[in-house]
C-alpha positions, 0 to 999 in steps of 0.5 A: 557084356562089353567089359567083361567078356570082351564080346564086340569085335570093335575092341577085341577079346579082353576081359575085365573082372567087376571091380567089386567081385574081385578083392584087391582090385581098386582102381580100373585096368583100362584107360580113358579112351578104352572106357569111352569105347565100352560105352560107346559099344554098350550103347549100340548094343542096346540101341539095336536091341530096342529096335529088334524089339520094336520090330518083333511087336510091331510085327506081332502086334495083332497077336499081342492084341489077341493075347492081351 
């Protein structure tokens, strides 16, 4: 999501193809700083996920209960 579609304001709306998908490519097209930035940003947005989530349960958890 970060490095492919560019979707986190902090970088901008730069798009990098998987190296795999697109034949010809070798090496990467970003610099160091830029990967460590992608990182950094991938990680946020998975660490706000796991906490959306665990709040979605823990407010739903007598449903859950219910249902399990």
């Amino acid at each position: 999501m970060v490095k492919q579609y560019g979707m986190v304001p902090s970088i901008g709306q730069i798009s990098f193809p998987d190296p795999e998908s697109v034949p010809g490519i070798g090496r990467r097209p970003f610099s160091q700083s830029l990967q460590q930035m992608m990182d950094h940003e991938a990680k946020i947005l998975v660490a706000q996920a796991y906490r959306r989530t665990e709040k979605l349960l823990l407010e739903n958890r007598d449903k859950l209960q219910t249902v399990s």
